[in-house]
N, C-alpha and C positions, 0 to 999 in steps of 0.2 A: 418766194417760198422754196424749200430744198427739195429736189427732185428726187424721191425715193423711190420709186419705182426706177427711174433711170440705172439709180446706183446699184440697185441689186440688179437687174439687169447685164450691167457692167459689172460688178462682182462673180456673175456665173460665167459670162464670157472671158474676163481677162485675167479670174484668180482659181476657176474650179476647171471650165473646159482646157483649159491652158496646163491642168495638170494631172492629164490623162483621168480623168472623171467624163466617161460616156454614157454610164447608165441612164438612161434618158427617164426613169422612174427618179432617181435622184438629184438629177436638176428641175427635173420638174419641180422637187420639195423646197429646193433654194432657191429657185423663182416663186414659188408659192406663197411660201412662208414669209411674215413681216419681222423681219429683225429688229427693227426699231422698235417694236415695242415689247420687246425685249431688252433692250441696253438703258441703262440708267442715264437720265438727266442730261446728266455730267457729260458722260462720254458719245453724247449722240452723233458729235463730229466724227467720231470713229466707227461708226455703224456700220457700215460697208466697207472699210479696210481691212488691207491683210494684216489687221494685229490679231492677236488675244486683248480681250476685253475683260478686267476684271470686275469684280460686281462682288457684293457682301459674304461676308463669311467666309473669305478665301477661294470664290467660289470663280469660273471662268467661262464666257463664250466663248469658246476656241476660233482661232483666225478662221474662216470660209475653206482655204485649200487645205488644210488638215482636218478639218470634220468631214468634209464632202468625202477625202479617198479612206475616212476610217468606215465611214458610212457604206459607203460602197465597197470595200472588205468585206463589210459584216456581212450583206447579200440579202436584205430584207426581206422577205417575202408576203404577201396579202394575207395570208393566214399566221403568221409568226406572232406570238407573243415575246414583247422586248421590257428590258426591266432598264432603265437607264439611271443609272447610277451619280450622284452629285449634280440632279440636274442645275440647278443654281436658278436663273429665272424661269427657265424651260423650255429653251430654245431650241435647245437641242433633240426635247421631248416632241415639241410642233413639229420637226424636221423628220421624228421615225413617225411619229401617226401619219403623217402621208404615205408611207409603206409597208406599216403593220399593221395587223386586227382590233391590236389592246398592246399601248403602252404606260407601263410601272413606271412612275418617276419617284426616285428615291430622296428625300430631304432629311437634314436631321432637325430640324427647329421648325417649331409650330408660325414662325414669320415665315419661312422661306418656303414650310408649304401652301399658306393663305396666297403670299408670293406668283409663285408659280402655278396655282391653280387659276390664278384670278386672271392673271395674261396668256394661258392655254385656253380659259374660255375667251378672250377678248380675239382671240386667233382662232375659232373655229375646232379646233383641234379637242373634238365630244371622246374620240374613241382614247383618251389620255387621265390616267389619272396620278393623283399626287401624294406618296403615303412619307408620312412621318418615319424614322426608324435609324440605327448608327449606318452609315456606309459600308461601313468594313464588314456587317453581316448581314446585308443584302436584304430581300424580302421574300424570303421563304414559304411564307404563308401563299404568297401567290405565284409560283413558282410551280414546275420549273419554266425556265426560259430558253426560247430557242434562239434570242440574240440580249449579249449584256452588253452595253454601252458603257465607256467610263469617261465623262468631263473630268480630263485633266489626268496629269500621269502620278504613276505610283513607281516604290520601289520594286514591289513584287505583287501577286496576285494573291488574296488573300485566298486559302481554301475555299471557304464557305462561299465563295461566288463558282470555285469551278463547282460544287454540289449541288449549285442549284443551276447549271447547264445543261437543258436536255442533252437527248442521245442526238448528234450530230448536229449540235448547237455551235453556233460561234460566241467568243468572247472579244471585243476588242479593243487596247487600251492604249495609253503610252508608257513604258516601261522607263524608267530611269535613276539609275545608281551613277551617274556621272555627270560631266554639265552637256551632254547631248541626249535627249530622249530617243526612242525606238520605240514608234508606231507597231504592235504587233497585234497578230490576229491568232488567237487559242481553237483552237476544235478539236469538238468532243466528241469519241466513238469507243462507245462501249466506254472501259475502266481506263481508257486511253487519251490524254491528254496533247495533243498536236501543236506544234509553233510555230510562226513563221513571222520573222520579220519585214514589215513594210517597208517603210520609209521614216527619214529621221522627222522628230520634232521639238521643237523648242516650246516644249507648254510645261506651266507649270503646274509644278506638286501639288498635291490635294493635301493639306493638313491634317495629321495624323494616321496617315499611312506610311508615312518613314521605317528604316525596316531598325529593330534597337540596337541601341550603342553597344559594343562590345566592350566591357571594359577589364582590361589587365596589368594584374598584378607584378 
């Protein structure tokens, strides 16, 4: 039988520590947290590699070393409330309830919320929940947030998620208008919107955030 524990294990050690991830609250989360029941069927051989994983509806587990230093960007805190945008099965949602108070996971299809609620309880993971609702305008009703997550990159950030960013909230996503993404982290103070670029990523687009075609005459 396939040693899972081993391999997350090895996953923290030889794909997140390895890439300047010290917050010792966020390995803890990727030691905690069971991936595998998260990852579809299919791709269980991949469960602890450094891929991205995709999964229904265009939706992705991002590779380990690129969720871990986005995670650690964002700077969780025990009291923060996080809204986590396109969780897809909600892996990524297990990995902030280990360091937030209340985490938002965002779906748009009544499968993908039964989905990801149903393997957030199989993972422990009470202080999480799963709302129905488009991506692109977030979840305002339960808002604001002092950390938004986004599985998977975009061309640009839509408004409606910096508005619902508290006051010295971080946002952070992978940005990408070319064929190399840019991990970046937003924050908010006051009517003030902050940028800073992390580090590159190769994750893919979330569908329907593309920014529109220009077209001329």
């Amino acid at each position: 039988m396939f040693d899972f524990s081993a391999a997350r294990e090895h996953m923290v050690e030889s794909q997140i520590r390895t890439s300047d991830v010290t917050d010792y609250g966020v390995l803890n989360a990727f030691r905690s947290t069971l991936r595998e029941l998260f990852v579809p069927k299919a791709s269980m051989a991949l469960a602890y590699s450094d891929a991205n994983i995709l999964t229904e509806n265009d939706r992705v587990i991002m590779k380990p070393r690129d969720m871990s230093k986005m995670v650690q960007a964002a700077d969780v805190q025990p009291t923060n409330i996080v809204l986590d945008i396109a969780c897809g099965r909600g892996y990524s949602s297990a990995i902030l309830a280990n360091l937030a108070e209340t985490v938002v996971a965002l779906e748009e299809t009544d499968e993908a919320v039964e989905k990801a609620t149903a393997n957030l309880a199989q993972a422990g993971a009470d202080n999480a929940v799963v709302v129905k609702g488009n991506i692109k305008s977030g979840a305002r009703e339960h808002g604001p947030f002092d950390v938004i997550f986004v599985n998977g990159s975009v061309a640009e950030i839509p408004n409606t998620w910096f508005d619902q960013l508290a006051n010295n909230g971080r946002l952070v996503a992978v940005i990408k208008t070319g064929p190399v993404g840019r991990a970046t982290l937003f924050t908010r103070s006051g009517d003030t919107i902050g940028e800073k670029v992390i580090f590159d990523a190769s994750t893919p687009l979330l569908s329907g955030t593309q920014k529109p075609v220009a077209f001329a005459l």
